[in-house]
Structures are given as C-alpha cells and as structure tokens.
C-alpha positions as CSV (number, residue, x, y, z in Angstrom):
1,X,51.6,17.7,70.5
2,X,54.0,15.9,68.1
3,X,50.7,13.9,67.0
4,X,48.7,16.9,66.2
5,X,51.5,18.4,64.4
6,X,52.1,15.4,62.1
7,X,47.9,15.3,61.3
8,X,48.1,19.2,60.6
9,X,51.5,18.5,57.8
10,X,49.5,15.8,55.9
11,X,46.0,17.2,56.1
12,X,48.2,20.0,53.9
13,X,49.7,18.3,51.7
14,X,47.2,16.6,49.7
15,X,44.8,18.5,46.7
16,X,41.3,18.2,47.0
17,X,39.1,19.3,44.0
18,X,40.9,17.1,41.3
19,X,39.2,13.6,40.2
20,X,41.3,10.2,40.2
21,X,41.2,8.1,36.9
22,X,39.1,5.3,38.7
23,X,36.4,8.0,39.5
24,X,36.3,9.8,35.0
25,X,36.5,6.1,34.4
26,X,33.3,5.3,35.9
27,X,31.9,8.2,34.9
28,X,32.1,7.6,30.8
29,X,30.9,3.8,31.5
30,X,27.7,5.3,33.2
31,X,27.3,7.7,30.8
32,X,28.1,5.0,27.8
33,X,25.8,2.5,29.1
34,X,22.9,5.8,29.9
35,X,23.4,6.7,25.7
36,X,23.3,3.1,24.9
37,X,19.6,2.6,26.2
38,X,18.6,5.7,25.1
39,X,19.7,5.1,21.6
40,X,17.9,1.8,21.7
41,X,14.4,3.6,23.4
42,X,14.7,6.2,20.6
43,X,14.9,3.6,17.7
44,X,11.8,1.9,19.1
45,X,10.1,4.7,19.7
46,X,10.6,5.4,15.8
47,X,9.1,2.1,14.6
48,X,6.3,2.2,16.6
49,X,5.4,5.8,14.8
50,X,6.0,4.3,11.7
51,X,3.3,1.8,12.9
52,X,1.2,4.5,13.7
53,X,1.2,5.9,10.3
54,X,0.1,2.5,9.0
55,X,-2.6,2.4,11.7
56,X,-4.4,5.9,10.9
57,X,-4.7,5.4,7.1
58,X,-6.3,2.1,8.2
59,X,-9.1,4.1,10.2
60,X,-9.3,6.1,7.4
61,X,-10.2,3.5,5.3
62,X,-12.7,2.2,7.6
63,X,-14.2,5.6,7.8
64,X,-14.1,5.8,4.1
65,X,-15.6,2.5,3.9
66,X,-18.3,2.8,6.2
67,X,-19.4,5.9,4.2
68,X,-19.4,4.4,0.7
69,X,-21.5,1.4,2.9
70,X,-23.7,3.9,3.6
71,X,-24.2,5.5,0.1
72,X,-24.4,2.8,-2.0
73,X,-25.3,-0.6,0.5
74,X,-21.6,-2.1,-0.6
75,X,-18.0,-1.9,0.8
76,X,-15.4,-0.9,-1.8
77,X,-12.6,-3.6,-2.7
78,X,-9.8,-1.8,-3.8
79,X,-7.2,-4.5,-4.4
80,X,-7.0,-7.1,-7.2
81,X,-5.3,-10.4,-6.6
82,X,-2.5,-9.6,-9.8
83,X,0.6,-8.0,-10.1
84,X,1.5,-6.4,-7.8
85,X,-1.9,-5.5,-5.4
86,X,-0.6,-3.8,-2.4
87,X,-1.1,0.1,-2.6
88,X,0.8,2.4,-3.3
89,X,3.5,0.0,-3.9
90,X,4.8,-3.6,-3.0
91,X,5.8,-2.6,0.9
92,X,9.5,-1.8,2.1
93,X,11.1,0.9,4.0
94,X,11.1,3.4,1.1
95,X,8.8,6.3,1.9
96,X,5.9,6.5,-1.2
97,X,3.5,8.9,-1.9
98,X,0.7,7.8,-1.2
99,X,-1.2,8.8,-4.7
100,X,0.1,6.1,-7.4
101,X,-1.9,6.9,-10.7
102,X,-0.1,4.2,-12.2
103,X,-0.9,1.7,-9.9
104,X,-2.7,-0.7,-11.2
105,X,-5.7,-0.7,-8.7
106,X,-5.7,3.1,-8.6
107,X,-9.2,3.0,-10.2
108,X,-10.1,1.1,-7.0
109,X,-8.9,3.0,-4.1
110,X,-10.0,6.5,-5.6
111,X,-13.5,6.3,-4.7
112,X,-12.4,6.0,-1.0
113,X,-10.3,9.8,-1.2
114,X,-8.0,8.3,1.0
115,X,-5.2,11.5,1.6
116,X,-1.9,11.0,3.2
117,X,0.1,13.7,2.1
118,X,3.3,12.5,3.8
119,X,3.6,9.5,2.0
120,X,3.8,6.0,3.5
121,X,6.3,3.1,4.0
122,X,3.4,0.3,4.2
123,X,1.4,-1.2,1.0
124,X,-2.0,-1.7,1.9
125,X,-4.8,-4.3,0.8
126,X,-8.9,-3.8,0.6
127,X,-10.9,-6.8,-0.3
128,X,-14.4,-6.6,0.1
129,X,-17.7,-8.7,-0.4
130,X,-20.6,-9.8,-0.1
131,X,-22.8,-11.8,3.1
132,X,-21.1,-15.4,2.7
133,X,-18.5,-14.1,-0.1
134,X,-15.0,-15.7,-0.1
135,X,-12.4,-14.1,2.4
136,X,-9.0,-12.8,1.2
137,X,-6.4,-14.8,2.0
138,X,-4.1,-13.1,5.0
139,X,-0.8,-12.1,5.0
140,X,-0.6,-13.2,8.6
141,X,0.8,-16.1,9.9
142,X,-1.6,-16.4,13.2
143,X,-5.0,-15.8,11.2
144,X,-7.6,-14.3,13.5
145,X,-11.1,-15.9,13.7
146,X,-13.2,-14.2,11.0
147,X,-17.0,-15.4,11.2
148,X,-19.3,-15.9,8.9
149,X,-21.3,-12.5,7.8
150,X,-24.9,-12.2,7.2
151,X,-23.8,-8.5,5.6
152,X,-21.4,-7.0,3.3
153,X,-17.7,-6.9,4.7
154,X,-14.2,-5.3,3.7
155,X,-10.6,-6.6,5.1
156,X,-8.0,-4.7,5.2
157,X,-4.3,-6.2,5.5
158,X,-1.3,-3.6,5.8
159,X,2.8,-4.8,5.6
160,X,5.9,-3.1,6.1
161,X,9.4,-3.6,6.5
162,X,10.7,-0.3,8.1
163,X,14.4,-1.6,8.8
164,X,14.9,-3.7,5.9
165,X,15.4,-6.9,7.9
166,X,12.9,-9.5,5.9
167,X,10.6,-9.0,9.0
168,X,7.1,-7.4,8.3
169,X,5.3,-5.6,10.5
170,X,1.4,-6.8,9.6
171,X,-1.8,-5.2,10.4
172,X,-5.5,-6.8,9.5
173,X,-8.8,-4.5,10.3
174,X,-12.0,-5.5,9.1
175,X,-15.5,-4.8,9.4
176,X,-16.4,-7.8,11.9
177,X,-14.4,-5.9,14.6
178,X,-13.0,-2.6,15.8
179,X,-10.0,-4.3,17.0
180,X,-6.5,-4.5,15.3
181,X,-4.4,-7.5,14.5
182,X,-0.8,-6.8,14.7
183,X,2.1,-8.7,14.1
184,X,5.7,-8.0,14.7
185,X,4.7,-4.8,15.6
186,X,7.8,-2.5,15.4
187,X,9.6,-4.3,12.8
C-alpha cells in the first residue's frame, strides 16, 4: 500500500502543460533553419522571373521577326556594333522602360513594335543578315554551333545582371533554332 501511495504523491506533484527550455529551443532552430530555405527558394524563384521577362521579349522578337521576314523577304538588325548597342540600355539590375527614343539604334528596333510596358532589367541585341553573311560576335562564353545558312538569319543575344554581382545572366535565340541558350541562368 505504502508503494501505491508514494506513486499517487509524485504523479501530483509535477505540472504537465508547460514546455522545458530544451523543447522552445528546438523549436526556433527548426523554425530558423525552415525560414532560412524558404528565404533562399524565394530569392531564386525571383531571378528565374526576371529571366522570364528576358525570355518573352525574346519570342516576341522572333515573332516580330518572322513577320517583317515575311513582308519584306529580310530579318530586321536592330543593333549597331557602336556605342553603346544593347537596347534599351547597357544591361544591369536597374529596371528601364523599355521604349528609349534616345537610344541610338531606336530607329532600328521600331519597325519590330516590340511593347513591354513594365520595363526591363536586360539590354538586348538583333543582328541580322543575309545567306552566308558574317555572324555577330556572342556574348557567350560556350558559343553554340551556328551553321551555315542558305537564307536570311537574325541572332539575338540578351544580358543581365539582376543582383549586381559582375555575373550575367546570357540568353542567345536565333533563327537556325527554336531552342534557347542560357547561361548562368538566374544570376
């Protein structure tokens, strides 16, 4: 009886509902290291929009391209090899808009009626030419095989450096291919 009475006494005596240090303690590391990698997931998930921007005004230069192609037999080249070529502006994390009448190749790139009315954060290139013309030189550092055309082609070349790290984020489309180059995508 003595034993049953004893297990009764301490049974009562401690509190049940309350947390002990070691328990809250693990409880803000978990939730540190959980806001941690979501912080990092929504960063990237940022960059990769910015990319995204950069990728649609490429298809809609190719779209605009393939029209004027079909108007008129020619691609339009929108850049010159001065100054400073890439449109709107010489590429960085500042948000342009994407109209630049004092550009110096505006006269260029208005015939394609590119829009973009949020701006953009990438300066963007548009050489074109003719069957067995002289390709642009590319901003990228692993060139992709570009074969020899019988017809009329365009590149286009996009950069941006959306953190402000030195790093550009590089995209090359042309008419050989539907496929994208990317480089350092994200950056």
């Amino acid at each position: 009886m003595r034993h049953a009475v004893f297990g009764a006494a301490r049974g009562r005596g401690r509190k049940s509902g309350g947390f002990t240090l070691v328990e809250l303690l693990t409880v803000v590391a978990i939730t540190g290291v959980l806001a941690t990698i979501g912080t990092i997931l929504v960063r990237q998930h940022f960059k990769y929009a910015k990319t995204a921007e950069a990728v649609s005004i490429i298809q809609a230069i190719r779209v605009a391209e393939e029209a004027r192609r079909a108007e008129t037999g020619t691609y339009q080249s929108c850049s010159s090899n001065t100054g400073t070529p890439w449109y709107p502006a010489k590429p960085d994390a500042s948000l342009r808009p994407w109209v630049n009448t004092t550009h110096q190749d505006w006269a260029g790139w208005r015939p394609l009626s590119i829009s973009q009315p949020d701006g953009t954060r990438f300066g963007f290139l548009v050489h074109a030419g003719i069957p067995g013309g002289t390709m642009p030189r590319l901003a990228i550092s692993g060139t992709p095989v570009v074969p020899a055309q019988p017809e009329p082609w365009y590149v286009i070349q996009a950069a941006g450096d959306q953190d402000k790290d030195g790093i550009f984020t590089l995209i090359v489309a042309s008419s050989f291919s539907s496929e994208l180059y990317v480089e350092n995508d994200g950056e």
